[in-house]
DOZALO-106976 format. One line per 2 residues: number of its first residue (from 1); their letters; for each residue y, z, x of C-alpha. Coordinates in Angstrom, 3 decimals. Example, Ala and Ser with C-alpha at 12.3 -4.5 7.8 and 13.67 -1.06 7.14 Angstrom:
REM DOZALO-106976
1 = AS = -4.500:7.800:12.300 ~ -1.060:7.140:13.670
***
This chain:
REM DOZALO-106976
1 = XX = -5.617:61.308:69.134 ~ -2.502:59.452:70.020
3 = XX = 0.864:60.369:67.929 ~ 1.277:56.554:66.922
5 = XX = -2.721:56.690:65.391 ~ -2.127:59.789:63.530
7 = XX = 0.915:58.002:61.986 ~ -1.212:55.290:60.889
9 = XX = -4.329:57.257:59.632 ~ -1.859:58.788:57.452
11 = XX = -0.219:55.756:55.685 ~ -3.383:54.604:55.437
13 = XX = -4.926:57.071:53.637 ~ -2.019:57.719:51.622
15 = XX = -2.328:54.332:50.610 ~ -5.788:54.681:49.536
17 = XX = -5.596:57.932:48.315 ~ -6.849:58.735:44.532
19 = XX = -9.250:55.685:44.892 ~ -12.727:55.542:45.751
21 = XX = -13.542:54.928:49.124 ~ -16.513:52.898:49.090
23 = XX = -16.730:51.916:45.406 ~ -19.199:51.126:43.159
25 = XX = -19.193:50.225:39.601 ~ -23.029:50.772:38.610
27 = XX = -23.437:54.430:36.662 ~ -26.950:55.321:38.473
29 = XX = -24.834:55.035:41.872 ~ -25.256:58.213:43.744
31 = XX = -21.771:59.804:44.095 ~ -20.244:62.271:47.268
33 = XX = -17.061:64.044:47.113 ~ -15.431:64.702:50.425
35 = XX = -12.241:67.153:50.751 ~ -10.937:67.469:53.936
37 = XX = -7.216:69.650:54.775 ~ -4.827:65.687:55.542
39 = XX = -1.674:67.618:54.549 ~ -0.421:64.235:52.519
41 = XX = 2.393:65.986:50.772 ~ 3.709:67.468:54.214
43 = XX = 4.071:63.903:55.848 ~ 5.508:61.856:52.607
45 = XX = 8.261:62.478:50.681 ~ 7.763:61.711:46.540
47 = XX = 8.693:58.417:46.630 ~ 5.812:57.545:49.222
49 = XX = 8.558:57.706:52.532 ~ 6.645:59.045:55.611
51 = XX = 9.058:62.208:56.412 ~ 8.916:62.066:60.169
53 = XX = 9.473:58.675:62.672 ~ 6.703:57.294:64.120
55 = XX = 6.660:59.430:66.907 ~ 6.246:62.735:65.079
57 = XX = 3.281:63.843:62.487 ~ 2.471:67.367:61.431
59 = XX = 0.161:68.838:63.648 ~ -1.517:70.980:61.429
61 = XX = -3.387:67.668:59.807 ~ -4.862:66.991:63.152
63 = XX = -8.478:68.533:62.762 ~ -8.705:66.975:58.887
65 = XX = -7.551:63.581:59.723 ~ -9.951:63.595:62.908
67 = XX = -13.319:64.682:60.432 ~ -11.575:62.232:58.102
69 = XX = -11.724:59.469:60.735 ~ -15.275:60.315:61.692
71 = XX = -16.023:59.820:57.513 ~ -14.932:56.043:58.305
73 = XX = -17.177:55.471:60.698 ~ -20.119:56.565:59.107
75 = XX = -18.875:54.748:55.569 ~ -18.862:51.580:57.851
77 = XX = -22.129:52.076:59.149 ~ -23.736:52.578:56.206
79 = XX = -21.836:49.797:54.659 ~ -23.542:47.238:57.410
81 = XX = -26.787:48.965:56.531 ~ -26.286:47.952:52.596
83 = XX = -26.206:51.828:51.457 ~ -25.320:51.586:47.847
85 = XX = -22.776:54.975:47.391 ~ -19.677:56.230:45.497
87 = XX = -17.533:58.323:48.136 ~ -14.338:59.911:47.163
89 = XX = -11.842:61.709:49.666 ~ -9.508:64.443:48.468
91 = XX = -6.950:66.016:50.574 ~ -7.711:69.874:50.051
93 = XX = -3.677:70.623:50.910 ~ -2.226:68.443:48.694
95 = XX = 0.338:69.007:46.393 ~ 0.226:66.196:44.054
97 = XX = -3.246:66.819:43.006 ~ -4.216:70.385:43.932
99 = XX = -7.664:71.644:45.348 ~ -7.739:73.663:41.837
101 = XX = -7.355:70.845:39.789 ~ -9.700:68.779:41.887
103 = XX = -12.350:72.087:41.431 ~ -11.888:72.193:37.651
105 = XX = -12.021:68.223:37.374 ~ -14.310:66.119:34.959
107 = XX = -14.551:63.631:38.002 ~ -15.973:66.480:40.382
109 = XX = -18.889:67.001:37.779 ~ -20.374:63.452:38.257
111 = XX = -21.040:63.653:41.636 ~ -24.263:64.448:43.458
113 = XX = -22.963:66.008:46.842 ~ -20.096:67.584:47.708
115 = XX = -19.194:68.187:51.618 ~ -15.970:69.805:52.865
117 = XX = -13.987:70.366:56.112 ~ -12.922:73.917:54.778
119 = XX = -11.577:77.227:54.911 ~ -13.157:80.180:54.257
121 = XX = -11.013:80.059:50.715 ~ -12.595:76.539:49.784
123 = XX = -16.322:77.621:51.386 ~ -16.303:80.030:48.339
125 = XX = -14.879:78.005:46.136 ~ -16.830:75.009:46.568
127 = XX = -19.971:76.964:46.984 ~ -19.642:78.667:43.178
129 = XX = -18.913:75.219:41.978 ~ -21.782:73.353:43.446
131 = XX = -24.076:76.358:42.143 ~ -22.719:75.408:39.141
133 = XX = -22.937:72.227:38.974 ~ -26.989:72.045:40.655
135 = XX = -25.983:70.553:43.722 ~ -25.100:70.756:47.204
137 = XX = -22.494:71.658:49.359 ~ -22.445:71.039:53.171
139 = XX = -19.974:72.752:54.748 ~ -19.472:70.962:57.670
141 = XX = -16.866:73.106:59.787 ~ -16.920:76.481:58.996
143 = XX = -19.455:79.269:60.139 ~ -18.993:81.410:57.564
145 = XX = -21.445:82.590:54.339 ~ -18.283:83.285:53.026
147 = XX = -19.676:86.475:50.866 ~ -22.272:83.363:49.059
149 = XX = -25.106:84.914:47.417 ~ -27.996:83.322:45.551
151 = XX = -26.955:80.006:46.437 ~ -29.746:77.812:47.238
153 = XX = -26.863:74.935:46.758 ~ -24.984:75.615:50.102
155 = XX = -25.735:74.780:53.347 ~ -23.285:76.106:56.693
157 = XX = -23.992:73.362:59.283 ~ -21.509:75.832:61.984
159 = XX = -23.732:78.414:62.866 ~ -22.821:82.004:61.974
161 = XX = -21.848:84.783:64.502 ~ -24.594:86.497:63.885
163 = XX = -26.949:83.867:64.667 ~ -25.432:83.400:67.813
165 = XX = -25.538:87.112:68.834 ~ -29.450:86.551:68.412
167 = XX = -29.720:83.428:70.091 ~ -27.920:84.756:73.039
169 = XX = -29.472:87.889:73.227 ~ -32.644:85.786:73.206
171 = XX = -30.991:82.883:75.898 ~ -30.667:86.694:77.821
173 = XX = -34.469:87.314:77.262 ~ -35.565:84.113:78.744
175 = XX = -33.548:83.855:81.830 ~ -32.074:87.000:82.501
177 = XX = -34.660:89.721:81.349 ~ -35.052:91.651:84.508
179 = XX = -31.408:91.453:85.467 ~ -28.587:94.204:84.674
181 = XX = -26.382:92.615:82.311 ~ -22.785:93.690:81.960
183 = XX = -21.078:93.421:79.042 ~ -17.694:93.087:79.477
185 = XX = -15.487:93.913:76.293 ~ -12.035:94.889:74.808
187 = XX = -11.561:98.480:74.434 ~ -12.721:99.748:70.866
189 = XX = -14.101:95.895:70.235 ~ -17.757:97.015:68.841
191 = XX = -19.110:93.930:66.872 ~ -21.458:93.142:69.684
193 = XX = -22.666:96.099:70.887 ~ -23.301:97.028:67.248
195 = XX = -25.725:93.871:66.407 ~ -27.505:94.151:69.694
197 = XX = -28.431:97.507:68.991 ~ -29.337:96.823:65.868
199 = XX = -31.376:93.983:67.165 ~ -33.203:96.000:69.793
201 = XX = -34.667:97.917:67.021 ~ -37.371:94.674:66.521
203 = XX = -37.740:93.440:69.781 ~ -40.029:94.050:72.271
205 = XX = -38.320:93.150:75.640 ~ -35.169:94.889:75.599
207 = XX = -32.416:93.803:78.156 ~ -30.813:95.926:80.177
209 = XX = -27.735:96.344:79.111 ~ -24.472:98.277:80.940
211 = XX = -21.326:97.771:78.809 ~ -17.419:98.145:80.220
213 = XX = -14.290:98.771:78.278 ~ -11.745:96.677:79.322
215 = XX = -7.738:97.559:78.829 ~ -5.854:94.421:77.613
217 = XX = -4.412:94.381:81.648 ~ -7.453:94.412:83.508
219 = XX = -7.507:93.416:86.845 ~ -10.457:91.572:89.142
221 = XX = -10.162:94.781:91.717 ~ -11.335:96.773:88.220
223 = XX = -13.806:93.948:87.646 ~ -15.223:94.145:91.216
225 = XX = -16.374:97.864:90.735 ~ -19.255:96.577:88.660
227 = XX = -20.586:93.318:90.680 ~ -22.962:93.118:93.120
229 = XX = -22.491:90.808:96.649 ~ -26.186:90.323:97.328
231 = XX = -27.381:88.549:94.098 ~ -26.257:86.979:91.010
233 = XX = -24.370:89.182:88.347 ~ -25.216:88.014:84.952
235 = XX = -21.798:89.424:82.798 ~ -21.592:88.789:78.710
237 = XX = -18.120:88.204:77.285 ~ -18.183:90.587:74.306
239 = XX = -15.325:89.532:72.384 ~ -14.074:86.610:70.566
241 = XX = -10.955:86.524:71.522 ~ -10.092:83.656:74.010
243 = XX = -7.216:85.059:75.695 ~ -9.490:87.767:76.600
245 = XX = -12.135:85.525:77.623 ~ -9.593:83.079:80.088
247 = XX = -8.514:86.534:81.913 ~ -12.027:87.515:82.458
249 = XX = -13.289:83.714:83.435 ~ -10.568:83.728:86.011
251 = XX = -10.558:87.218:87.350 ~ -14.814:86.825:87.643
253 = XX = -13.739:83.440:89.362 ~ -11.320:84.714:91.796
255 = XX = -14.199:87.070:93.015 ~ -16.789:84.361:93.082
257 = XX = -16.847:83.849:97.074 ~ -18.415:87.083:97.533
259 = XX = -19.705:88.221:94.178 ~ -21.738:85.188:92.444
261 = XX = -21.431:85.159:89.204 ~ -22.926:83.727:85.845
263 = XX = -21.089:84.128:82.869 ~ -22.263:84.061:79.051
265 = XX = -19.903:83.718:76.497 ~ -19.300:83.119:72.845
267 = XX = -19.160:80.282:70.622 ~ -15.300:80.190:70.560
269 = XX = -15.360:78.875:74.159 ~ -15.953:75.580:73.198
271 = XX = -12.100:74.460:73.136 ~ -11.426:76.292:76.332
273 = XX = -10.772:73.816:79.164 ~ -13.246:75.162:81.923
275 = XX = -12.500:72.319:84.576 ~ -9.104:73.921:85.430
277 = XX = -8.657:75.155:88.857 ~ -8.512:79.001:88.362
279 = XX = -12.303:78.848:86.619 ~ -13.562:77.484:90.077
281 = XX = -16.663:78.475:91.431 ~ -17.745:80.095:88.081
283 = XX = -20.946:79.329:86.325 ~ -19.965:79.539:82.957
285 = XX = -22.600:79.551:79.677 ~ -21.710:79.585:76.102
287 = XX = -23.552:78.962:72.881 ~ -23.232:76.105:70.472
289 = XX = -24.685:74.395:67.457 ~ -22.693:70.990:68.191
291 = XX = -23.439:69.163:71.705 ~ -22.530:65.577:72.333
293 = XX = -24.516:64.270:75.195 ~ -22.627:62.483:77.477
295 = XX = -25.347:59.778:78.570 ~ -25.832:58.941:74.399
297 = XX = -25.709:55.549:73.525 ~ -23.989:55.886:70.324
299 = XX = -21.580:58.800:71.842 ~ -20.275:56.522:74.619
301 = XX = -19.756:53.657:72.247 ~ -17.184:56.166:70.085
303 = XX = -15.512:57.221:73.082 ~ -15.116:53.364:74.384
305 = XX = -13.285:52.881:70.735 ~ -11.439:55.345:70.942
307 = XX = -10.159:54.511:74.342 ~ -9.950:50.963:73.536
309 = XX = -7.903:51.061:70.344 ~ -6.385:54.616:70.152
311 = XX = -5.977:55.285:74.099 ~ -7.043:59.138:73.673
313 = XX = -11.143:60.629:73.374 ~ -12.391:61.696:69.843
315 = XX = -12.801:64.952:69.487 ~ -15.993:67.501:67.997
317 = XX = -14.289:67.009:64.471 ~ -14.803:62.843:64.789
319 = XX = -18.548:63.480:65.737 ~ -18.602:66.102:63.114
321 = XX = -17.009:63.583:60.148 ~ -19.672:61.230:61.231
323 = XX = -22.717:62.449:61.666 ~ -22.541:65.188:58.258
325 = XX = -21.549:61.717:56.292 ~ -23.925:59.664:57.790
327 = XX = -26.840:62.010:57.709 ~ -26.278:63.956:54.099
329 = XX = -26.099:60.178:52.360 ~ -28.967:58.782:53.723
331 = XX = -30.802:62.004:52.520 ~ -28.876:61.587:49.521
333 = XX = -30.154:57.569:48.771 ~ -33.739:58.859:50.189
335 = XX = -34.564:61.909:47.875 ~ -32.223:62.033:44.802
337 = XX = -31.866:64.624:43.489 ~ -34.507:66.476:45.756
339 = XX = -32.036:66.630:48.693 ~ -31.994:70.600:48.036
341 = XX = -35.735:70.574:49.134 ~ -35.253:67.740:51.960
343 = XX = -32.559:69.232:53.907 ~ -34.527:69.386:56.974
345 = XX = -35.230:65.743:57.534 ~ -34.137:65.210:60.508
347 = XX = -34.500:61.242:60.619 ~ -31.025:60.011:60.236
349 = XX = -29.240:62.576:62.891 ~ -27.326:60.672:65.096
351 = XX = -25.914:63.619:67.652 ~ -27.109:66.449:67.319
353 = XX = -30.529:68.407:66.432 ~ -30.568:70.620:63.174
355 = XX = -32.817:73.355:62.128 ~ -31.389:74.251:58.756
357 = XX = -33.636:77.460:57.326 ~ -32.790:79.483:54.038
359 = XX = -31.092:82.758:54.199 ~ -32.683:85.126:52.717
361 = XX = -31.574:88.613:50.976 ~ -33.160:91.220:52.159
363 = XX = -32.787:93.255:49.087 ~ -33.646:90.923:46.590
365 = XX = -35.872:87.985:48.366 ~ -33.431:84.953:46.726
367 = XX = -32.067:82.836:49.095 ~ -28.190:83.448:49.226
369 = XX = -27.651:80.008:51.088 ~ -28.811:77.863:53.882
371 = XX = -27.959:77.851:58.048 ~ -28.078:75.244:60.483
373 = XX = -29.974:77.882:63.228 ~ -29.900:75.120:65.588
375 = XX = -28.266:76.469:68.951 ~ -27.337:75.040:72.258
377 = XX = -26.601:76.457:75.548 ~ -24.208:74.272:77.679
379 = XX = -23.407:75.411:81.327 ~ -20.196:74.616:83.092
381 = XX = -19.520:74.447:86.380 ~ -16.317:72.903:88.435
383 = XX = -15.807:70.504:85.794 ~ -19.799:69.631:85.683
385 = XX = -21.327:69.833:82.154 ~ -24.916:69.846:81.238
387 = XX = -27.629:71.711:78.910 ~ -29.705:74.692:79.476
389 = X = -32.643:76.250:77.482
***
């Protein structure tokens, strides 16, 4: 988003801030509470004076403002489709009326959903208190179980690590089960390597797997060692770190000309900008639970806006804002109080596909929470995007 529209998202939630957003005065109205991090308290002073010119904004309520956005345009849709709701914002960093406070609130116990743009922190937090309270939480952001057990009341729309280590070592099954795959990882990084052989255990085609420590100064002569020049490598990225994952992109890409090369990597990918010149000639693959295809009617509409009004393209935390909103209420004003056992409707998606299954404990059988296992695989390629199975 532009500097000047950040500005004016944040007078103008400041100025409706402590209100309802889409109000209703009839007790049997279904209520949501939305907390999302806006940082109020960092960009106005206490008597209400914006603390920075118009040019300026903290950056660190980008991502909260942008989900906070995307909560606007799904409260206008739903007003033009006469949804009767209560919806409340909070700003999770603010100062003048604390997350705690908010938590521990009479107000938070009349409401029938709660969803959050959180932290780890607030996952927990909001998690025990929906389990308290008997009803859900949608964690919209963060892929985390956050140590949640026997919580049948919260539901992690991010997918978690691990099930992206499975539904990559599966993506590997499918398409790359009689190749060599090299795993390419940071010295004394083990997470991977540790789930895949844990995996193995209960699968019956096992990939063949070579992995390769990597000092933090590798070079593409060290990566060359490894590749073939008469067919395709297939190479995993087995770290999360992104730094890590440029140098290898652009070392693998350097080599490209005479050692093809198709690259898997993690989820953490998503925000790194492939289409730059030193990733050319790469095929690059990473996992994802949140795709926005480009030929969608609804998708190209929000990107017109945005380039219409705000000159800049909404980003995954708009989409995000939208859809969770949009989807959770209608479930919401369909089932009642028997969202909890609905949460797989999948009518009133508008972006993405969702396959949200219980967790269960293996030591106890209770379900400690519930996982969005829905997973795409996007392949880039010289600044060409598209889906792959």
């Amino acid at each position: 988003m532009t500097k000047k529209w950040i500005v004016f998202s944040l007078f103008a939630f400041a100025f409706a801030f402590g209100s309802p957003v889409l109000a209703q005065t009839d007790s049997t109205v279904r209520r949501i509470a939305i907390f999302t991090p806006l940082y109020l308290d960092s960009a106005f002073d206490e008597t209400g004076n914006y603390r920075y010119d118009n040019k300026t904004f903290p950056k660190i309520a980008n991502q909260g403002l942008e989900f906070y956005e995307g909560v606007q345009m799904a409260i206008d849709s739903l007003n033009q489709e006469g949804l009767t709701l209560d919806i409340h914002v909070y700003d999770s960093r603010g100062a003048n009326r604390k997350f705690d406070s908010v938590l521990n609130s009479e107000e938070l116990k009349t409401m029938n959903l709660i969803i959050g743009h959180v932290n780890v922190n607030e996952a927990a937090l909001l998690a025990h208190k929906a389990a308290l309270l008997q009803i859900p939480f949608i964690n919209a952001n963060y892929p985390v179980s956050a140590n949640v057990t026997n919580n049948p009341y919260y539901v992690v729309m991010n997918t978690t690590l691990q099930t992206h280590y499975v539904g990559i070592y599966r993506y590997l099954q499918r398409n790359h089960s009689l190749a060599e795959i090299i795993v390419f990882k940071k010295k004394g990084d083990e997470q991977l390597r540790n789930f895949f052989t844990e995996f193995e255990k209960n699968t019956s085609v096992k990939l063949k797997v070579k992995y390769v420590n990597l000092d933090a100064n590798f070079t593409s002569e060290q990566l060359k060692a490894y590749l073939k020049t008469d067919k395709t490598n297939v190479c995993l990225a087995g770290s999360l770190d992104q730094v890590f994952a440029q140098n290898l992109c652009a070392h693998l890409a350097s080599l490209s000309a005479t050692h093809p090369c198709t690259v898997v990597g993690m989820p953490t990918w998503d925000v790194i900008e492939f289409e730059r010149s030193q990733y050319k000639g790469l095929e690059i693959v990473y996992s994802t639970p949140f795709y926005i295809a480009p030929a969608g009617k609804l998708a190209a509409t929000v990107y017109d806006d945005f380039k219409t009004n705000y000159y800049s393209r909404p980003t995954d935390m708009v989409f995000r804002g939208f859809e969770t909103l949009y989807h959770f209420a209608h479930l919401l004003n369909e089932h009642g109080d028997n969202l909890k056992g609905n949460l797989n409707d999948k009518r009133f998606m508008l972006f993405n596909e969702v396959d949200i299954q219980p967790v269960v404990n293996k030591n106890t059988a209770a379900v400690d929470y519930y996982e969005n296992k829905k997973l795409y695989f996007v392949k880039k390629m010289d600044g060409i995007v598209k889906q792959v199975n």
